[in-house]
Structures are given as C-alpha cells and as structure tokens.
N, C-alpha and C positions, 0 to 999 in steps of 0.2 A: 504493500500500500504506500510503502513511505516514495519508495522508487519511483510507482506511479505521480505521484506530487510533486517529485524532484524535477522528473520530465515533464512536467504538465507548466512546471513554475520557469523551468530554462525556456520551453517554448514561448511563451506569454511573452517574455523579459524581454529575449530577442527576436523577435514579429514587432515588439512595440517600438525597438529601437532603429530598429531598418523601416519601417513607416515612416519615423519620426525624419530619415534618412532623408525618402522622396520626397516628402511633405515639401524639405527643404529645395531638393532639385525642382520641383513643379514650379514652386516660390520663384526659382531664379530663372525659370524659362519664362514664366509671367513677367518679369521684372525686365528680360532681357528685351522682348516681343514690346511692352510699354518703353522704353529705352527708343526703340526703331523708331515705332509710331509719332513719336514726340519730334524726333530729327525731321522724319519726314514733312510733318508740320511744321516744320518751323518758321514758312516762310507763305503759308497759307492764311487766307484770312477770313473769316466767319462774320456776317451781317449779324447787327441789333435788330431786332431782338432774336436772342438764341434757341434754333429748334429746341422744341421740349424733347423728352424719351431718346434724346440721343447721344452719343460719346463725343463730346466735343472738346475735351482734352490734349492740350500742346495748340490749336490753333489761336492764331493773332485774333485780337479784336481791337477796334477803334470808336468809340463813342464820347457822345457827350453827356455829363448830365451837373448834376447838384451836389456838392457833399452835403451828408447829413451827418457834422461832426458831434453833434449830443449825442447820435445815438453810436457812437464807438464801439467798440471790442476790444481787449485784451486776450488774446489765445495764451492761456498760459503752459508752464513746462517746459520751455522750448528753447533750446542753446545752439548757441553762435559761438565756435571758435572760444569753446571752454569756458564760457559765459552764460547764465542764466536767467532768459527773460520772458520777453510778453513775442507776441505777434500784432503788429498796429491795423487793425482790419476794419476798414469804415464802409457806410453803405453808401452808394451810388444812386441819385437817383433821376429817370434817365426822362421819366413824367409822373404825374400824382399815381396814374392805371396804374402802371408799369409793374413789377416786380422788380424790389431793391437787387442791386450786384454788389456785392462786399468786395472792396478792393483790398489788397496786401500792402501795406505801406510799410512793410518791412520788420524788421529785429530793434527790438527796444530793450533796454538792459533794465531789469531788475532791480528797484533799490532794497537794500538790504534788512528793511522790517518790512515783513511780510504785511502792517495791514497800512502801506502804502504803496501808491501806485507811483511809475512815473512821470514826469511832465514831459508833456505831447505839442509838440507846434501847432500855431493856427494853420489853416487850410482855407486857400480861396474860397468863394461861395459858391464857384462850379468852373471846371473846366474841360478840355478835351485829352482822352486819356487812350492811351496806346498800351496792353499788353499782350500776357498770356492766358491762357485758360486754362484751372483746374479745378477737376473734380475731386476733392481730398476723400478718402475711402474713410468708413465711420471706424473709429479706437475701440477695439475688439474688448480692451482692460474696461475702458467705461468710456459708456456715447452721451451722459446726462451733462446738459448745458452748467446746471449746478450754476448760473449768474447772481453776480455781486455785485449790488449794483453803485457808480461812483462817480468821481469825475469823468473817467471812462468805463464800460462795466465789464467786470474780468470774468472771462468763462474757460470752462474744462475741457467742451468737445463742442467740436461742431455738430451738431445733431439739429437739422435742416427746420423738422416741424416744429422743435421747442424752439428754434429762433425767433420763427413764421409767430409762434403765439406772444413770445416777447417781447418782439416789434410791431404786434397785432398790422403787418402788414404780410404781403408773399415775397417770400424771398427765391433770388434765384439758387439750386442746392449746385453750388459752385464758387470759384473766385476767381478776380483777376490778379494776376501777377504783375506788378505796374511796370513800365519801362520809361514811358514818358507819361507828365515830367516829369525829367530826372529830382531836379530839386526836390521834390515834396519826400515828405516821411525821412526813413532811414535806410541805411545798408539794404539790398536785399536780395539774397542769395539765392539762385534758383536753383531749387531743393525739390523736384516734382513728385524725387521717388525715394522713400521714406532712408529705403535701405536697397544698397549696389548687389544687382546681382551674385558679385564675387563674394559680398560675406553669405547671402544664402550656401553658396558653394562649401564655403568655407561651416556653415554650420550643418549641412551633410556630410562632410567629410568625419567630423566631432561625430554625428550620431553613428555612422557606420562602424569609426576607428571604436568608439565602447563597444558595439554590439558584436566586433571580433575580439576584443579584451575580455566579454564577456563568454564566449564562445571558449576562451583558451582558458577563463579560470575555471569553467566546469568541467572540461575535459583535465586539469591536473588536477582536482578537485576529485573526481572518477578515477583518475590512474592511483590515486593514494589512497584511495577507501578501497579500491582492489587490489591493491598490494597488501592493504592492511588485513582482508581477509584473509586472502594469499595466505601470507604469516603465520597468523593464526590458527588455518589449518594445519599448516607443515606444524606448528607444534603440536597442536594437539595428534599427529600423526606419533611425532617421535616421541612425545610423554607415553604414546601406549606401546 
C-alpha cells in the first residue's frame, strides 16, 4: 500500500511540475506572437472612435479632446528603474456622448509616506494627442479598483466596469500611450508586455530542471531503500 502512495505521490509531483513547465513555454509563445503584432503596428493608424469587440492593441491613434484633470488616477505598484511609484492616467475626453480614453502620462515616483500622494503638473484644458494603444490584461493577484479617493484618486487594478461606475461615465477598456506632447506628464516607458518572453523561457527551464531533480531524488531515494532491503535479507540469510 505504502509503494502504491509513493508512486501515486512521484507521479502527481512530476505531471505538476512539467505543466507548470509548458504553462510557461505557451506564456512565451503568446508573449513572442504579441511582440510581432505590436512591431507590425507600429506605424499603423486606427480612427476615433475605436471599433468596439476588437484587438486594437500597438496601433497609432490621433485625436483630440478635453483633459478631465479632477478626475485623475494613480495606478499604483508600479517601478521604474528600481523606483517605486504611481502610473499618471487621466481621462480624455473627446465629446460629452463619447466614452472617456485614459491616457498614460507616464511614471511618477512615490513619496515616501504612504498616505501621501504626489504632486502632479497642470494640464492644458484640451489638446491634440498622438499615441499608442493598449489593452492592459486584468491582474490575475487582484482586479478590485479598491479607489482612494484625493487630490488624484489612487487605484489597484484597472478593472474597466468599477471605473465605468466610479466615473459614472463609459469608459473606453483601454489606454493611450502618449507620444505627443512630448512635454506633458513624465518619463514614459513603453512597457506593452508585462514580462519578455525570455524570462517565461527562463521560468520553464526552473520548472523542468526541478521536475528532473525530482525524478533523480526518487530514483536514489529507490536504489537505497532497495539496497537497504537487499541487506537485510542477506542477513537474515547468514544469521540462519
């Protein structure tokens, strides 16, 4: 019985770690596929207003509209170059109808007590704005807006419909990447894909290299508890 358990418990162990393996290969073939897609885009450009139900992701956009600097964002979590800060994200807006566009006005650093925010430039009262287009993918850890609300108001996750209820307007479930103007906001580092293919690579390789560490401690694991019978027997052969 015990035997059975042993083999029941190696199989489980390593099934889970070689999944854990391709999980990661799948991961970086997506990552590499969204990589292409984006270059290929790079120099395409996509009309206001943007098809609904579509992947419009890496494509240019050019519009105009309105900041609407009261109602600000803070994305918090978020580091630059071993720095800890905000995401500066204001809504767009392009007529009353419309659905808001949250633009990226880049990396804001952090002041060092957490229940202050920090201070953010004025913003014309509307201009014409040139960037990129992304669709950020919801935080698998936690998608709850969890807003605080302040001089700007600092949120956790993008999670499209709690924004929709917190701006009680429609937002578009997307952002722009600014390019132009350059001047406004801060730094901003075009960051599309969370994580390079290569560390997915890199964390298949981790789940495979255990799941043969673990392959070779069972097996000397096995040669020793069968030697150890072994032994055992031959004694009790030669005691009689």
């Amino acid at each position: 019985m015990k035997n059975v358990l042993w083999v029941m418990v190696t199989v489980a162990v390593l099934a889970l770690l070689v999944k854990l393996g391709w999980w990661q290969l799948q991961r970086a073939s997506e990552k590499q596929q969204l990589q292409l897609q984006y270059q290929q885009r790079a120099n395409e450009t996509i009309q206001w207003p943007l098809p609904p139900q579509q992947d419009w992701r890496g494509y240019r956009l050019e519009t105009a509209g309105k900041w609407l600097s009261e109602r600000s964002l803070l994305l918090d979590n978020q580091v630059f170059q071993g720095r800890v800060g905000y995401r500066w994200l204001v809504p767009l807006q392009m007529s009353p109808t419309e659905p808001w566009l949250l633009v990226d006005l880049g990396f804001v650093v952090a002041p060092t007590q957490r229940d202050e925010l920090p201070t953010l430039p004025p913003l014309p009262n509307a201009s014409v704005v040139v960037g990129r287009l992304l669709q950020p993918q919801p935080n698998r850890m936690s998608d709850q807006l969890w807003p605080e609300v302040g001089v700007a108001t600092r949120v956790q996750a993008l999670n499209w419909q709690q924004l929709e209820a917190h701006f009680q307007h429609s937002v578009v479930a997307g952002l722009l990447w600014l390019e132009q103007p350059q001047q406004l906001g801060f730094v901003r580092p075009w960051q599309p894909i969370n994580m390079a293919p290569e560390k997915h690579q890199a964390y298949a390789a981790q789940w495979f290299g255990l799941a043969l560490a673990w392959l070779i401690t069972v097996a000397l694991l096995w040669r020793k508890t069968a030697n150890g019978k072994e032994g055992m027997a031959n004694a009790s052969l030669i005691g009689e």
